[in-house]
C-alpha positions as CSV (number, residue, x, y, z in Angstrom):
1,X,0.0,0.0,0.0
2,X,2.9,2.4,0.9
3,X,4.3,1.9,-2.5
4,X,1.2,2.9,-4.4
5,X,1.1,6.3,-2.5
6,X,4.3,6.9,-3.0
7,X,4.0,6.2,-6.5
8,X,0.8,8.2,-6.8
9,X,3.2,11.2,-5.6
10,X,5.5,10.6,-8.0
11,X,3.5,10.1,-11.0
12,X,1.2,13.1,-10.5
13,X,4.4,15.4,-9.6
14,X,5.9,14.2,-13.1
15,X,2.7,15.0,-14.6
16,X,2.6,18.4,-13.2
17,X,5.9,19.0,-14.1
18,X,5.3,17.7,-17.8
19,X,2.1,20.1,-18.3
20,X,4.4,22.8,-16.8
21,X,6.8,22.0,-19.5
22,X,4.0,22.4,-22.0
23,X,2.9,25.7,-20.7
24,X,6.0,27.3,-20.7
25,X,6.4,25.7,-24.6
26,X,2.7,26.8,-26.1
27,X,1.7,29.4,-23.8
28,X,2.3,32.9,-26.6
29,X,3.5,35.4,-23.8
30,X,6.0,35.8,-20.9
31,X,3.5,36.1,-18.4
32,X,1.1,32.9,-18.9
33,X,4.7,31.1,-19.8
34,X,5.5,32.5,-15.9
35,X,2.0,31.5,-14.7
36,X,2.4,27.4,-16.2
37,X,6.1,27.8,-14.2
38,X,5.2,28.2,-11.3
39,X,1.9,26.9,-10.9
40,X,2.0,23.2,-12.2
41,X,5.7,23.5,-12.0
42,X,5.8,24.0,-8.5
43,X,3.3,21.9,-7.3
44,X,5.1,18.6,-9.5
45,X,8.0,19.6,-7.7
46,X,6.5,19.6,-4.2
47,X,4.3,16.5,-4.9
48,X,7.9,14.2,-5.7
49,X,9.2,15.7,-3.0
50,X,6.4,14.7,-0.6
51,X,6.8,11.1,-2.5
52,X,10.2,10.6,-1.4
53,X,9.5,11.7,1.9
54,X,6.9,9.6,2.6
55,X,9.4,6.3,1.3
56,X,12.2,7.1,3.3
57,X,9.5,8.0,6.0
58,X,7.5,4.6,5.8
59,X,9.5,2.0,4.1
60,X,13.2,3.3,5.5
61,X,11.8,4.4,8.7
62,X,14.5,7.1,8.5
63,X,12.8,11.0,9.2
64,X,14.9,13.3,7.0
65,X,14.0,16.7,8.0
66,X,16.0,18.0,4.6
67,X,13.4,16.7,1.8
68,X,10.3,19.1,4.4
69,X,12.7,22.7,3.9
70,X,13.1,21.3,0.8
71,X,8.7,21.2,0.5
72,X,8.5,24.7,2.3
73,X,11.5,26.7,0.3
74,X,10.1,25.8,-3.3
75,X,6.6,26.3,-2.0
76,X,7.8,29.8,-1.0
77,X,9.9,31.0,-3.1
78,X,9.2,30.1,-6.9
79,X,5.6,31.9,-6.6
80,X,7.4,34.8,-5.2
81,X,9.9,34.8,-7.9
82,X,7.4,34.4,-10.5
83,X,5.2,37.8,-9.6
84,X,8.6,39.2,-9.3
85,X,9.9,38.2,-12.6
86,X,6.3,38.9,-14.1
87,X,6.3,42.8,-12.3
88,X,9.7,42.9,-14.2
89,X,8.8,42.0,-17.3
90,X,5.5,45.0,-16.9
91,X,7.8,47.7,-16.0
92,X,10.0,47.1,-18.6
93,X,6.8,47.2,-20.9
94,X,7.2,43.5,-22.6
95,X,4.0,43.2,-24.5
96,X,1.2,41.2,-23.4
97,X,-0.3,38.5,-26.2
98,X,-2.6,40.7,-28.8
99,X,-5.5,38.5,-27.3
100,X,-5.5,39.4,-23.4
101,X,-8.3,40.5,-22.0
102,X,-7.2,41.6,-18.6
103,X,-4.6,43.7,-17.5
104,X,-5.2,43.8,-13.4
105,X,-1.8,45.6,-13.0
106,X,-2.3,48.0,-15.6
107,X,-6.0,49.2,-14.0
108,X,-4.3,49.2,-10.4
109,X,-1.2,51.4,-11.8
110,X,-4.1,54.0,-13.1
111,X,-6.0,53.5,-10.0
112,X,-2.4,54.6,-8.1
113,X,-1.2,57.2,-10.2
114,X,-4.8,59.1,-9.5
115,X,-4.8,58.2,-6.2
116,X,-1.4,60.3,-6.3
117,X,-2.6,63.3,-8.3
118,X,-5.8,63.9,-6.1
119,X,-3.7,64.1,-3.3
């Protein structure tokens, strides 16, 4: 039974990780390329790591404290670089795909900028 979770772990992180791949491969723009990164990305990442975790947990009987910083740095970090990389990318004024629809950034900067005028 421990082997099937494990593996179940292990298969759906791979998975995650593959459609990732794909994202960052079809998506047309930098930011929905960022968005497949660290999304799926992240949680394929996080779902091996749980995997092996749970192996050396339950079949090795060892605890290894290392594979849980390991969970809780990518889990905080790659979304933060993401937005990061993403704000970036808008200042800089790399072009969203012709076809977008929303721009939540954009309205927030006008919303700022009048915000800063009134005032």
């Amino acid at each position: 039974m421990t082997e099937v979770i494990v593996s179940i772990f292990l298969i759906t992180g791979a998975g995650l990780s593959v459609i990732g791949s794909i994202g960052i491969i079809r998506f047309p723009d930098v930011y929905g390329r960022l968005h497949a990164a660290t999304k799926s990305a992240t949680l394929g990442v996080i779902s091996i790591m749980i995997g092996i975790f749970l192996y050396f947990l339950i079949v090795q009987g060892l605890f290894v404290g290392k594979f849980l910083l390991t969970i809780l740095f990518v889990f905080l970090t790659a979304p933060v670089a993401g937005f990061m990389i993403a704000k970036s990318a808008y200042n800089v004024k790399v072009k969203m795909w012709d076809q977008s629809t929303q721009d939540d950034l954009g309205r927030d900067l006008k919303k700022y900028k009048q915000q800063e005028k009134s005032q």
